[in-house]
Structures are given as structure tokens and as C-alpha cells.
C-alpha positions in Angstrom: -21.3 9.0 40.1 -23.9 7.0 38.9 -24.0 3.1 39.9 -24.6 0.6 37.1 -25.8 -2.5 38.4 -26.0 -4.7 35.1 -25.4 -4.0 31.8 -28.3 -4.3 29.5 -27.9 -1.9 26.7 -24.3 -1.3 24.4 -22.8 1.8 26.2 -23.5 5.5 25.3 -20.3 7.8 25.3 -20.9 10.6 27.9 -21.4 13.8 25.7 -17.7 15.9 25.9 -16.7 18.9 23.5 -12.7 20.2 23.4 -11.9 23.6 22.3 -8.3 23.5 21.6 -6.3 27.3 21.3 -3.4 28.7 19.5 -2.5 31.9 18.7 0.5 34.7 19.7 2.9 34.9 22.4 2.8 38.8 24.0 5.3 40.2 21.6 2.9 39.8 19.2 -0.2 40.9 20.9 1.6 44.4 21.4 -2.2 45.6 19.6 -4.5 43.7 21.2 -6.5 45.0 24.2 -6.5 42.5 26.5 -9.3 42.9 28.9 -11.3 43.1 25.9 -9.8 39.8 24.6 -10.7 38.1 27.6 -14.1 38.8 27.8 -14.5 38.2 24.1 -12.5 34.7 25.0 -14.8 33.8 27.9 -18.2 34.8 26.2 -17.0 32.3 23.2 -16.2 29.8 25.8 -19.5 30.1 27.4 -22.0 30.3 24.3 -20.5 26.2 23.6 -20.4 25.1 26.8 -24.5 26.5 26.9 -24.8 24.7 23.4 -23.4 21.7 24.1 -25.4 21.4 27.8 -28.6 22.1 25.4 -27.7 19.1 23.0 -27.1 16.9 25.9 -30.6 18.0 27.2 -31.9 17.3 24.4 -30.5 14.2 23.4 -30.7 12.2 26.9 -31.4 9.0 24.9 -27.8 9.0 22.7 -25.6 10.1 25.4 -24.8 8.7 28.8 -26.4 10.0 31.7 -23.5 11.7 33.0 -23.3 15.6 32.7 -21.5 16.9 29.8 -17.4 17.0 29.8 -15.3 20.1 28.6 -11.9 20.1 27.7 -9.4 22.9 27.0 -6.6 21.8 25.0 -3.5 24.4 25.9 0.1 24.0 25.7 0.2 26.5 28.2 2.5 29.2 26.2 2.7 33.1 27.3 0.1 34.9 25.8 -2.9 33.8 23.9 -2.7 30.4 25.0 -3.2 31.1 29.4 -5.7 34.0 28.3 -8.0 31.0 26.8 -6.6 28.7 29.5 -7.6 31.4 32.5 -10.7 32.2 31.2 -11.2 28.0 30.3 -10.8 26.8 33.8 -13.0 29.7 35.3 -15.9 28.6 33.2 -15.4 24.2 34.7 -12.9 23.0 31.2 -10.9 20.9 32.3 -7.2 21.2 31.3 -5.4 19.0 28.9 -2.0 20.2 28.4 0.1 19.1 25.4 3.7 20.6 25.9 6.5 20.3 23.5 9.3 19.3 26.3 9.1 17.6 29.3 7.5 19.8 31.6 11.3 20.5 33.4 12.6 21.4 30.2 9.6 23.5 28.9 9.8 25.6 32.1 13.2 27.2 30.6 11.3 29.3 28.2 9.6 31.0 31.0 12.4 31.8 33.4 13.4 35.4 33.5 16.0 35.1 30.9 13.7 33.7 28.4 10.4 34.5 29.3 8.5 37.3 27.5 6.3 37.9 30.6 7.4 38.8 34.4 6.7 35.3 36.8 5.5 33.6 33.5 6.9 29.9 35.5 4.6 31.2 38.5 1.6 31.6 36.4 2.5 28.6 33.9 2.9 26.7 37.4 -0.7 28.5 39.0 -2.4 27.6 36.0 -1.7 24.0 36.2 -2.3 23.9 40.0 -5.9 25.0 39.5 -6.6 22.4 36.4 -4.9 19.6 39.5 -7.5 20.6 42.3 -10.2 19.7 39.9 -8.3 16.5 39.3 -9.1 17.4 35.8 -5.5 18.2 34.4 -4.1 16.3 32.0 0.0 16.4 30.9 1.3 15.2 27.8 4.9 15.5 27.5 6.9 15.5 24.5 10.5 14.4 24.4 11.1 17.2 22.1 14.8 18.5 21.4 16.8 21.7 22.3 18.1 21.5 18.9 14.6 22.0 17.0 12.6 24.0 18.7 10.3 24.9 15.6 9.9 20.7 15.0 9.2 20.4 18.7 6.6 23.0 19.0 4.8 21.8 15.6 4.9 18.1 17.6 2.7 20.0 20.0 0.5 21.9 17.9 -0.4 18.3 16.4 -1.8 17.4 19.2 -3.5 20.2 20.0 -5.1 19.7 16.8 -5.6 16.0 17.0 -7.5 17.0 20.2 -9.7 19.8 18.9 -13.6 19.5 18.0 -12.8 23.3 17.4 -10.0 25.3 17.2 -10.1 28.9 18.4 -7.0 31.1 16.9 -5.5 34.2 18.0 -3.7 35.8 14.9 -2.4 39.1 13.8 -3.3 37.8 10.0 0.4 37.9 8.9 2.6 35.3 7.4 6.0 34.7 9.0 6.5 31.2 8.1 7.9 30.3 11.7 7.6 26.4 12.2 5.5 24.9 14.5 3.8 28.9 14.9 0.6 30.0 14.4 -0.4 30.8 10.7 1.2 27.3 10.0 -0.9 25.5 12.6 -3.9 27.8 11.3 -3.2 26.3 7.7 -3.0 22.8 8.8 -5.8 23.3 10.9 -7.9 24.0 7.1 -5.8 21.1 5.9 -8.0 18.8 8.3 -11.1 20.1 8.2 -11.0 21.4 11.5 -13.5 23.7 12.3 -12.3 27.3 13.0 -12.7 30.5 15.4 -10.2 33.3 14.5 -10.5 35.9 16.8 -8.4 38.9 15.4 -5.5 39.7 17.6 -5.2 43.4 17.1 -8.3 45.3 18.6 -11.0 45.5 18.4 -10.6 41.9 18.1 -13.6 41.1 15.5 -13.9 37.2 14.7 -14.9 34.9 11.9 -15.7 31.4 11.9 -13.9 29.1 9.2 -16.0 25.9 8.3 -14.6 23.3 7.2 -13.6 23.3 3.0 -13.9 26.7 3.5 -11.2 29.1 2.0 -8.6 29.5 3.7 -6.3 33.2 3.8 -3.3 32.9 1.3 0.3 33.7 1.9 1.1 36.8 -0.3 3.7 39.2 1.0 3.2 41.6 3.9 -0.3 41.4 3.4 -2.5 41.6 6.6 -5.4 39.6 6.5 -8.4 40.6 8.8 -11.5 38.1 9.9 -14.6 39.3 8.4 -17.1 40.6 11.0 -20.1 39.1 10.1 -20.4 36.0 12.4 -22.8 35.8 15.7 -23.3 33.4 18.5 -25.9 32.2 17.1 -23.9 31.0 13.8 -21.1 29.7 16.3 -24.3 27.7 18.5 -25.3 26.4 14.3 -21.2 25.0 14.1 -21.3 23.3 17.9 -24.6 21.7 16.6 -23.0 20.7 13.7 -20.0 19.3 15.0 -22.1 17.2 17.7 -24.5 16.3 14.8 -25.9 12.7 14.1 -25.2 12.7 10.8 -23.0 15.4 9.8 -22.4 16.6 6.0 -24.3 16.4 3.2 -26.9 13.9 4.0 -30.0 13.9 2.5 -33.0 13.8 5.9 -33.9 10.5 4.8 -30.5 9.2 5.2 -30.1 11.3 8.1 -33.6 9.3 9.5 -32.1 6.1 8.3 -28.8 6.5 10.8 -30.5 7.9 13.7 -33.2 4.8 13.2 -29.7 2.3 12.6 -28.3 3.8 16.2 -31.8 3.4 18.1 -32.0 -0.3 16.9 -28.0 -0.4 18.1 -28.8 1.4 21.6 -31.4 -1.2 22.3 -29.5 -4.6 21.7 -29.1 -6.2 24.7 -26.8 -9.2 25.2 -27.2 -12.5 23.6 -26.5 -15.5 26.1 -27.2 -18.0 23.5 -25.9 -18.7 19.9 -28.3 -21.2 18.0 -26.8 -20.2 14.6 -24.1 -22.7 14.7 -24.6 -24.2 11.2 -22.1 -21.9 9.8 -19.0 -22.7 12.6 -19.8 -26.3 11.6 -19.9 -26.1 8.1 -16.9 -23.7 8.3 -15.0 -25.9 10.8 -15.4 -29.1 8.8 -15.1 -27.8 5.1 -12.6 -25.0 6.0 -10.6 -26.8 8.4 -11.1 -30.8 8.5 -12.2 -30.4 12.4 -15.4 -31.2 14.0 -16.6 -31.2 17.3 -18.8 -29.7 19.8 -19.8 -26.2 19.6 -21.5 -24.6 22.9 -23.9 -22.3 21.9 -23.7 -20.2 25.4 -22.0 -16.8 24.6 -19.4 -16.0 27.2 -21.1 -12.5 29.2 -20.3 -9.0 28.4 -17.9 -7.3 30.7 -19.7 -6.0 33.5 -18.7 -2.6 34.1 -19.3 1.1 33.2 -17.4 2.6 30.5 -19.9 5.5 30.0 -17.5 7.3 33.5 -15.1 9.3 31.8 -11.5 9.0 33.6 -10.4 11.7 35.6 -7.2 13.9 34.2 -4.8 12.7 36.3 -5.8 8.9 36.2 -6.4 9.0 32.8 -3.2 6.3 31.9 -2.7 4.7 28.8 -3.1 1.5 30.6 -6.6 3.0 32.0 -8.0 4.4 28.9 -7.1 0.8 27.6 -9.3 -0.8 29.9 -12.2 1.7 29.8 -12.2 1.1 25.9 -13.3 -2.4 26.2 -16.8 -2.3 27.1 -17.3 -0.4 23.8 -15.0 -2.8 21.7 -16.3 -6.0 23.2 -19.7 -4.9 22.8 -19.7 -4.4 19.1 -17.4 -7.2 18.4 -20.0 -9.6 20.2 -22.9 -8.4 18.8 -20.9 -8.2 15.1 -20.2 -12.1 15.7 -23.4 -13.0 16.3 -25.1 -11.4 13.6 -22.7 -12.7 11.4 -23.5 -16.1 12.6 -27.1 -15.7 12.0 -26.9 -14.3 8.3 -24.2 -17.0 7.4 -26.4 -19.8 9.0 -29.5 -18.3 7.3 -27.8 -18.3 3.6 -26.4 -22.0 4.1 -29.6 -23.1 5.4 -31.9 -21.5 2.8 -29.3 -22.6 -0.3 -29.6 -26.4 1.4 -33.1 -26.1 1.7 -33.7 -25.3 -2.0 -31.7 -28.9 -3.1 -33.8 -30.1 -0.3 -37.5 -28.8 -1.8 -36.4 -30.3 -5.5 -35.5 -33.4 -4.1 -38.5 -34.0 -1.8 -40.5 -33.0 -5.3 -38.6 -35.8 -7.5 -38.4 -38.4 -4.3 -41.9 -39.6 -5.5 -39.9 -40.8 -8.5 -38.3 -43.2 -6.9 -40.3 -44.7 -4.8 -43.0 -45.1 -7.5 -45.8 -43.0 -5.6 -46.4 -41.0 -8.1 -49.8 -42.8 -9.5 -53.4 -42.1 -10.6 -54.7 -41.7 -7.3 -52.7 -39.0 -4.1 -50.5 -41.7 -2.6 -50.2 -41.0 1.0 -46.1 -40.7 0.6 -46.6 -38.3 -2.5 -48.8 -36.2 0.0 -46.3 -36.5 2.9 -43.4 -35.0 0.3 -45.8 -32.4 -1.3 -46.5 -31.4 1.9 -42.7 -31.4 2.8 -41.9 -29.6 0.6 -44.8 -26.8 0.4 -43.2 -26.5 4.2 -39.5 -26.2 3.0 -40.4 -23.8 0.5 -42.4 -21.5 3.1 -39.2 -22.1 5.4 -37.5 -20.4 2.9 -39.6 -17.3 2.3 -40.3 -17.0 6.0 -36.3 -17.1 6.8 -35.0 -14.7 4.1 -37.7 -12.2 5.0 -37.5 -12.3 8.9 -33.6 -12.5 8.3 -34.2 -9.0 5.9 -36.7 -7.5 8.5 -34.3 -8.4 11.5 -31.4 -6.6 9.6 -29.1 -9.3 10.7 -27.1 -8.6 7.5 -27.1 -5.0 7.8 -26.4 -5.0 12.0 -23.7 -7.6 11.2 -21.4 -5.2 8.6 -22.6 -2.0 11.0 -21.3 -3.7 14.2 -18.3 -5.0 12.4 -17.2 -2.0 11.5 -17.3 0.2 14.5 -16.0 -2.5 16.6 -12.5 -2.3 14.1 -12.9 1.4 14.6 -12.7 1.6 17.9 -10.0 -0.9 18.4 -7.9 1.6 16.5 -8.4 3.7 19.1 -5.7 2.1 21.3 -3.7 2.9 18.7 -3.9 6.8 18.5 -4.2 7.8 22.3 -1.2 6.5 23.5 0.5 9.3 20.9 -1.9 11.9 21.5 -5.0 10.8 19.7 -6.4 12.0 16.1 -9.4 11.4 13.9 -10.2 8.1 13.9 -10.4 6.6 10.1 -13.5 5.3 9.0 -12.9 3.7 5.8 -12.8 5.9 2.6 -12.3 4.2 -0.2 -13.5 5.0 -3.6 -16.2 1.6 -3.2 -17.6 2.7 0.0 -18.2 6.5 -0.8 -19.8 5.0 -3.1 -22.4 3.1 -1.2 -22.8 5.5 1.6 -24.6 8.6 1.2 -23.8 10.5 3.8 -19.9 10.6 4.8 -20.6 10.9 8.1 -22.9 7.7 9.9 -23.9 6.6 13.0 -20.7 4.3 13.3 -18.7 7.2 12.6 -20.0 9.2 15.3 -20.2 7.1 18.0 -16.3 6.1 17.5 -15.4 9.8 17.5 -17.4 10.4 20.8 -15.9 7.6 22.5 -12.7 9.7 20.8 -13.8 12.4 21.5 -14.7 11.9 25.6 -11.2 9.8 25.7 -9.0 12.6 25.2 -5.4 11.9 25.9 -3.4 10.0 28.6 -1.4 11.4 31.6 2.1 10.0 29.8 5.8 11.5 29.2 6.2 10.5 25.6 9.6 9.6 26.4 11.8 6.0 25.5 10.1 4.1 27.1 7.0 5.2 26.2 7.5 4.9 23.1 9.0 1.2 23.2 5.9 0.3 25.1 3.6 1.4 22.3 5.7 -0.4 19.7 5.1 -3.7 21.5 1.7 -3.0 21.2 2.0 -2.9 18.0 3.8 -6.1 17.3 1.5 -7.7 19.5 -1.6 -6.6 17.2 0.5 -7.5 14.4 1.3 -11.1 15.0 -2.6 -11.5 16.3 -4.1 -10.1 13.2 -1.2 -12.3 11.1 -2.5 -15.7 12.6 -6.0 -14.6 11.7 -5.4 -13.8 8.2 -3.2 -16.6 7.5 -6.0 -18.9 8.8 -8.6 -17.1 6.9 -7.1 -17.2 3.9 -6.3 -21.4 4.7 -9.9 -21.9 5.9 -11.3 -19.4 3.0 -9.9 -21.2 -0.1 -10.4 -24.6 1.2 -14.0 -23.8 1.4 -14.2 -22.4 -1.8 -12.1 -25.3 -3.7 -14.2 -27.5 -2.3 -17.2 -26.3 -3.1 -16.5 -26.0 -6.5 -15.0 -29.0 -6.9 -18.1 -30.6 -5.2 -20.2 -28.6 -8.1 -18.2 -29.9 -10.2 -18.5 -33.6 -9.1 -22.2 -33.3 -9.0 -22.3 -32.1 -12.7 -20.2 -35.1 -13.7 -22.3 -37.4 -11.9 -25.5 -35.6 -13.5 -23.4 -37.0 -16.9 -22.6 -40.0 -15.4 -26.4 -40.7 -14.8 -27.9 -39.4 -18.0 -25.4 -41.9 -20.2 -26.8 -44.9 -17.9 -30.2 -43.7 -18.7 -29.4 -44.1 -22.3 -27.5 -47.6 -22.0 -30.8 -49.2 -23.4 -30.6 -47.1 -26.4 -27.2 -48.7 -27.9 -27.0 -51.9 -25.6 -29.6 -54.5 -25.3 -30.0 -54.0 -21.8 -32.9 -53.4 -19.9 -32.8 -51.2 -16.6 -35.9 -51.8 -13.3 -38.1 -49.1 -13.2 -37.2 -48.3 -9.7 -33.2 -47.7 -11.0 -34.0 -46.2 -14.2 -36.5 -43.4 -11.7 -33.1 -43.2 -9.4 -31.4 -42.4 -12.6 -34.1 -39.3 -13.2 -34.1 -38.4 -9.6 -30.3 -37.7 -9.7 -30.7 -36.3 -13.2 -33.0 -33.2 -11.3 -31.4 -33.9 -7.7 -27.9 -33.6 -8.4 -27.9 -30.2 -10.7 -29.8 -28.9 -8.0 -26.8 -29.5 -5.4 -24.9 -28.0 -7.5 -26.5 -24.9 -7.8 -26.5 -24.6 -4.0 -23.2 -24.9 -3.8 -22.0 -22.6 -6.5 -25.0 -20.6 -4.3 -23.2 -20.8 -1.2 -20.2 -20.2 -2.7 -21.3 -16.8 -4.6 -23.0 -15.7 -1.3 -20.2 -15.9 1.2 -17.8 -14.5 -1.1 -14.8 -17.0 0.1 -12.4 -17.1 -3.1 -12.0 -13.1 -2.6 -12.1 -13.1 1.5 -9.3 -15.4 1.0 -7.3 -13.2 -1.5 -7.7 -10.1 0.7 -6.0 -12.4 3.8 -3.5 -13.3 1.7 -2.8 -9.7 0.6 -3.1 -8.5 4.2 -0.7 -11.1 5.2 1.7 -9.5 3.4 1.8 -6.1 4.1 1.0 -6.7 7.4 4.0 -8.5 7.5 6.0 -5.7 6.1 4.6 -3.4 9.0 5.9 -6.0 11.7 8.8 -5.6 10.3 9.3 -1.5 10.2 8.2 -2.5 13.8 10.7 -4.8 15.1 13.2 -2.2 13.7 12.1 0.7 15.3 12.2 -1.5 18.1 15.7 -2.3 17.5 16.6 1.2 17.3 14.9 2.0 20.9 16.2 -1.0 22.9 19.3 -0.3 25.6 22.6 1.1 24.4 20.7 2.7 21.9 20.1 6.4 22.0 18.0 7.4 19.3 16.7 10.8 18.7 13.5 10.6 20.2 12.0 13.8 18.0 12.6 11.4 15.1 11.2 8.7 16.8 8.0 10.1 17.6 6.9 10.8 14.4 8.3 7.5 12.9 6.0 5.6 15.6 2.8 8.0 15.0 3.2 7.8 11.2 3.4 3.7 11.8 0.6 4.0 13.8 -1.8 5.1 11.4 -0.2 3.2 8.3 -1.6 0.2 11.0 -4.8 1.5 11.6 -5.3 3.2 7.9 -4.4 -0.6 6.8 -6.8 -2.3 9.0 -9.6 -0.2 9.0 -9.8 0.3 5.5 -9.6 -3.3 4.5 -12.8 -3.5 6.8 -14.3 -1.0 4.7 -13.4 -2.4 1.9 -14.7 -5.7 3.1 -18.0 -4.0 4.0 -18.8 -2.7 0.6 -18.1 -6.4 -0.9 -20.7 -7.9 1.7 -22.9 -4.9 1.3 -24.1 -6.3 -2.5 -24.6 -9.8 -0.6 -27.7 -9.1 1.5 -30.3 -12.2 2.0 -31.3 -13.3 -1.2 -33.9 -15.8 -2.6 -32.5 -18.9 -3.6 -33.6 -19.2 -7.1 
């Protein structure tokens, strides 16, 4: 293993790739030639592990410097699945074993009464024993029930899916509508996007590789559908490539340019041990929330430790894979803060420093400098000024070539995308979400960015957790969830607070400087209609506030428009509420689980899972859509 003594840079993901299987059980393989399945089985195998070890030589500088992790993802059922899992663990996959009973239970449909093979426990039991020597096995155990088989094996075939960069399929090409079988999990498999092998299951066993959007076969009667022989390694080399690609999809190569530059500048951050962009916590702090005090500007350090080690199979906990997300949370998150704090600063200060510049031009005014001859104060403020002015320039474009806007959203949003994370794996993972609402397609290019990638690595070298789903498991998970519930309540309730104080006031304040702006133009004209005369030095105040005061203003109403604070605080409010409605499906579910209770834990499951992602779908995209409103507010002039 290799030692980290300090970190310096955010952490790469180590460079993994899962191949998850499903296909018949013997009685349907009654045409297939098996040795030649195998070896068709094991060359596919090979040709991505000798892909993927390529890409990791290739791309040293994106991955960590750990060799490259392969995972089979196999329920372990007679047939198809322990021909891919034999041929799997012979070529170094490790084993990650989703089973649709407790392991106990799921050993009942291999005993000699049940089982279609002779000593299929022996070699369900071998199979696992040679994943455990590698202490690269991984079991994930279903509470499913007796009295659904079908509903407990599609459980499982979800998470083989959930698990699978690729999914290779063993399939005789008919329909039989069994639940939880193989044509259904090859349909919802195209439903997903996942990325397809079919490997015929009658000889001579040709294959076809289904991209994703692809066509998919259609039920219609007795039909036999057959894959079409026309794809190579080499095509199946062009998928793994794709799959592992930074970007993906559609993207045009200068976007494709502009993400692998945006990961570069994010690989080479190091940590901040000081925050000098404290204007904004202030101004926050006393505007938003009638508080003031001392700030330190010493960030606390980033964990020390190294997350790029992928956990072994049989360590890998939920607790554990917890704990080995944070360096890649924490990181983001930290960085994301600090950016923010430097944009947010760097508006305020540029906004101030434009009422500033007018009112160092009009202070002459005032003081009656402003003569035939350069007056050395009239110097001093042109010169002032000329300096405030070239503060300005100088600040928007450094804070435009530093990208402190653009890191800021960027970090932002892959730190709430992997903190989503802890909420799939304890259930058996799936794809994380990254945002897709109608505003942010919009704005983004390519559908796939560097964000995206690196939170499905960090998925994707995760994997799933050495847990029995079971009661307890389950209740554990849900006071997870009510704990990120009640945290993410008290922050939008005090954002939304701190948010539209800030933004009354503000206007208000533009308001009051308007009126005063009245209040000192009808003095000015108080010798017009009264026989009054006004000093020369008042009646200058009065046309310094006249051209002061509007100026204020316009700052304000600047700083105002710029930080977006009457919507931020609409959107808090909003997620107030429905995140209140998901703490309270969660406290009943809860309910429902706690002792004396017995609940059907089948039903359970999927209750949880689909409350799960309602969370995560709910948080993630009101970051995206958060991002897409900040997006149109990069540094701007002042004027």
C-alpha cells in the first residue's frame, strides 16, 4: 500500500471497473455449449480488464496511484451467473455478491431437492470461499420473502444493476415475462442506460453489444430474438473507453478540453490555511443576522488521511465506506466555501468601491477645493479615486481569471454529490444524480462533466457494503436520514431568515437613500420660494448627497441583484417544506420498524430505497438548480 504522508492535492479515485452478470439458470442453457461459453466469458472478461489497465496507464495523472480494481457483480445463481463468476475470480475480480435472501435462506434453492445442478451449495459455497481468500468478497443480503420469490430476486437484480459499469447477459432471446428473470432485468437494464453485452445463450453463442439509447428487442410472441454478429473486441475496448471517458456523450472537443482543463485546475488545489475574504461573513452576519463579532480567518485543516485506498471486501462496512467518503466530501465542501467567500467578498467590495470612486470625485464639492488652480486635496481625491477605479478593474478581472466564481458553483456541486453517496450505498448503491433540470441542460453542453465523473468513480470504486439488509439495518439507515433531515432543516430555515433580512434591508436602504436624494434636492431649492439663503459649504453638501446618495443606492440594489438573496430565500423556504414532508414519511417508516413491530421487510426495502433517492433527487437537484441561477451571476463590472 502506498504511504501518504500529507495531503496536498484533493484526492483522485483509484481507477475500478464492475461487470455485473445475469442470464439463465441450466434448464435454460440446455443449447448452449459450455466450454465454449466459458472461454467466450473469460476472453470478454480479459479484453476490459487489458482496457481498463491501459486507461489507467494512460491516465496516471486523474487516477490514484493504486493499481486498477475489478469487480464482478454475481448473485451467485446456477448457471450463467458461476460460469461468469468462475471465469471472474480466475482472471483477479473481486466478488461482490448481491443475494436475494439471507445467505442461510438463499442456500435452500441449491440443496438437492431444489437445486437444478448436483452439489450446487458446495460450489455456491467454493465460489465464495475463493472471492474470501482474496479478502475481496463482498455479501449483500437481502431480507427477501418466501412468499415472493419473483419480487425478491428483481430486489437483487437492482442491485446488480445499480452496481454495473456494464452488464454482460446470458439469454436465449425469448420472452417469458418471469419477474425478477432475465429478459426483464435485460429490459430494465436499456431502461437505464446501462451499457450492454448479450452473449447468445444457445451455441454458437455469437454476441452483440447494446449501447446505451440503443434499441432494445421487443416482446412479440414466441419470437426468438438472436444478437447480431457483427461486434469485435475492439468495438467492446471503444465501449470500456467510453464508459471510463472524461467527458462522456455528446460533447463537442472544445467542451470536452474545457472539463478536462476544469479537473486539472481541481487536481491541483491544495489547501487553504487562511481565509482573508471575510467581508462577506461580516456583512452577512450583521445585515442577515443582527450579530457581529470576530471572525478567524485560519481554516480548520483537511483531514489527513488517504481515501484514494479502496476498502477491502470484507471490511467494506457501511460505517467504513462512511468514513473513507469524507476526505472527498470535505475536500470539495472546503474548497466550495472558500471560493464562495472570495467571489461574495469580491462583488461587495467592488459594488462599495463604485459609491466610494463617485464620492471621492464629488468630495471636492464640499470641501471647496475644487478652484482655478490643482488644489493639493482635489489631487489627493483624483488620485483616490483613479486608484479605486483601477481596484475595481484589477479585482473583477483577477477574480474572472482565478475562476473563483466558476470553481465555487463546480466545487459546490460535487461536494452535494458526493454526500448523496452515503445515501445510496448503504441500500446497494445506484447512479448518483447530478442535477437535470430543464435550466441546467440548458447551460451545460455536454451531459456528462468533470463533476459528474469524478462522483461516479468515487461510486464507482465504492461498490457496496458487507451488510444483511435486514431490521435493523434498515432502521439504522432511516436515522440517517432523519439526522440529514433535521441538519439540512436548520440550514434552510436560517437561510431563508438570514436571506430576506438581507434583501429587505437592502432595499429598504435603496429606498431610504432615494428619499434622502429628494429630501436634499427640495432643500436645495428652499431659496427659490423662501427668502432664505444657504452657505456655500451646505448648499455643496447638498450637491454632494444629490450624486453621493443615488450612487449608494445603486450599489445596493447592485449587491442585491448580484447575490440573488430574495430567490435564495424563497428556494429555503420551499425546501423547508418539503423537506419537512420527507422527515415526516421518515419518522413513520420509523415507526413502522421500531420493536413489537414486524413489518414486512420486502416492503420495507423498497419504501426506504425509493425515500432515499426522493432525498437525494430533492437535494441535489435544488443544487443544480441553484447552480444555474448563480451561473448568469459571474463577476461583473459595476456600472
Amino acid at each position: 500500500m502506498r504511504k501518504q504522508q500529507h495531503v496536498i492535492h484533493p484526492p483522485r479515485p483509484p481507477l475500478a471497473f464492475r461487470v455485473g452478470i445475469v442470464g439463465h439458470r441450466p434448464n435454460r442453457l440446455g443449447s448452449a455449449d459450455k466450454p465454449s461459453l466459458e472461454k467466450l466469458v473469460a476472453a470478454l472478461l480479459a479484453t476490459i480488464r487489458e482496457n481498463v489497465e491501459s486507461i489507467g496507464q494512460v491516465n496516471k495523472d486523474i487516477y490514484a496511484d493504486y493499481p486498477p480494481v475489478f469487480r464482478a457483480i454475481s448473485s451467485l445463481a446456477e448457471g450463467s451467473d458461476r460460469i461468469f463468476a468462475t471465469q471472474a475470480i480466475r482472471l483477479g475480480y473481486e466478488l461482490s455478491c448481491p443475494m436475494p435472501f439471507f445467505q442461510e435462506e438463499f442456500e435452500k434453492d441449491f440443496a438437492p431437492e431444489s437445486g437444478l445442478e448436483s452439489g450446487s451449495t458446495e460450489q455456491f459455497r467454493e465460489l465464495l470461499s475463493q472471492a474470501e481468500k482474496t479478502k475481496s468478497l463482498v455479501r449483500f443480503e437481502l431480507e427477501g420473502s418466501r412468499a415472493s420469490d419473483g419480487e425478491a430476486y428483481r430486489n437483487s437484480a437492482r442491485i446488480v444493476l445499480n452496481q454495473s459499469d456494464l452488464l454482460l447477459i446470458i439469454w436465449d432471446g425469448y420472452f417469458h415475462d418471469q419477474h425478477g428473470g432475465t429478459e426483464e432485468t435485460l429490459l430494465a437494464a436499456g431502461a437505464q442506460q446501462i451499457p450492454i453485452l448479450w452473449i447468445d445463450a444457445c451455441a454458437p453463442h455469437t454476441w452483440q453489444i447494446i449501447h446505451p439509447g440503443q434499441s432494445m428487442p421487443e416482446k412479440s410472441g414466441k419470437e426468438r430474438h438472436s444478437p447480431k454478429p457483427d461486434a469485435g473486441l475492439n468495438e467492446l475496448q471503444g465501449l470500456v473507453s467510453g464508459i471510463l471517458g472524461i467527458p462522456a456523450g455528446h460533447a463537442e472537443k472544445s467542451d470536452e478540453e474545457d472539463q478536462v482543463r476544469r479537473m486539472t485546475e481541481f487536481y491541483q488545489e491544495k489547501p487553504p490555511r487562511w481565509n482573508f475574504a471575510l467581508l462577506w461573513k461580516y456583512f452577512r452576519n450583521l445585515v442577515g443576522a443582527n450579530r457581529i463579532g470576530f471572525l478567524s480567518p485560519r481554516i480548520t485543516p483537511f483531514k489527513n488521511s488517504d481515501p484514494e485506498v479502496p476498502l477491502s471486501g470484507s471490511s467494506s462496512t457501511v460505517g467504513k465506506l462512511t468514513e473513507w467518503l469524507i476526505p472527498y466530501y470535505e475536500w470539495t465542501d472546503k474548497l466550495a466555501d472558500n471560493y464562495a467567500d472570495r467571489y461574495r467578498s469580491g462583488f461587495l467590495l467592488t459594488y462599495l468601491m463604485a459609491a466610494l470612486a463617485v464620492g471621492l470625485a464629488l468630495f471636492p464639492l464640499v470641501t471647496g477645493w475644487i478652484t482655478g488652480e490643482h488644489h493639493p486635496g482635489l489631487v489627493i481625491c483624483m488620485v483616490l479615486e483613479a486608484l479605486v477605479i483601477l481596484s475595481i478593474l484589477g479585482l473583477v478581472f483577477f477574480t474572472r481569471s482565478r475562476r473563483w466564481h466558476g470553481r465555487w458553483l463546480d466545487y459546490r456541486m460535487t461536494a452535494e454529490s458526493v454526500r448523496q453517496l452515503k445515501l445510496f450505498l448503504p441500500l446497494g448503491g445506484g447512479k448518483p444524480f447530478t442535477g437535470n433540470s430543464a435550466g441546467r441542460v440548458e447551460h451545460e453542453s455536454s451531459p456528462v462533466t468533470w463533476m459528474t465523473w469524478y462522483v461516479r468513480s468515487i461510486e464507482r470504486i465504492a461498490g457496496l457494503p458487507s451488510e444483511r439488509l435486514d431490521t435493523k439495518h434498515l432502521r439504522s439507515c432511516l436515522v440517517q436520514y432523519a439526522e440529514l433531515l433535521d441538519e439540512q432543516l436548520k440550514y434552510h430555515e436560517r437561510s431563508a431568515g438570514i436571506y430576506s433580512k438581507i434583501e429587505k434591508r437592502l432595499h429598504h436602504a435603496g429606498e431610504l437613500t432615494l428619499w434622502l436624494t429628494l429630501g436634499a434636492c427640495l432643500t436645495h431649492l428652499v431659496p427659490v420660494v423662501l427668502p432664505v439663503k444657504l452657505s456655500v459649504v451646505f448648499g455643496n453638501l447638498l450637491t454632494f448627497l444629490c450624486g453621493f446618495l443615488p450612487a449608494l443606492g445603486a450599489s445596493m440594489a447592485g449587491i442585491n441583484h448580484q447575490g440573488e438573496f430574495k430567490r435564495t430565500a424563497k428556494t429555503s423556504a420551499s425546501m423547508c417544506r418539503q423537506l419537512s414532508q420527507l422527515a415526516d414519511e421518515t419518522s413513520q417508516l420509523l415507526g413502522e420498524l421500531s420493536d413489537g413491530q414486524t413489518p414486512e421487510t420486502k416492503t420495507i426495502f423498497i419504501r426506504v430505497t425509493n425515500l432515499s433517492r426522493n432525498i437525494a433527487n430533492l437535494m441535489i437537484n435544488e443544487v443544480s438548480d441553484w447552480k444555474v441561477v448563480y451561473q448568469d451571476r459571474p463577476p461583473v463590472l459595476p456600472s
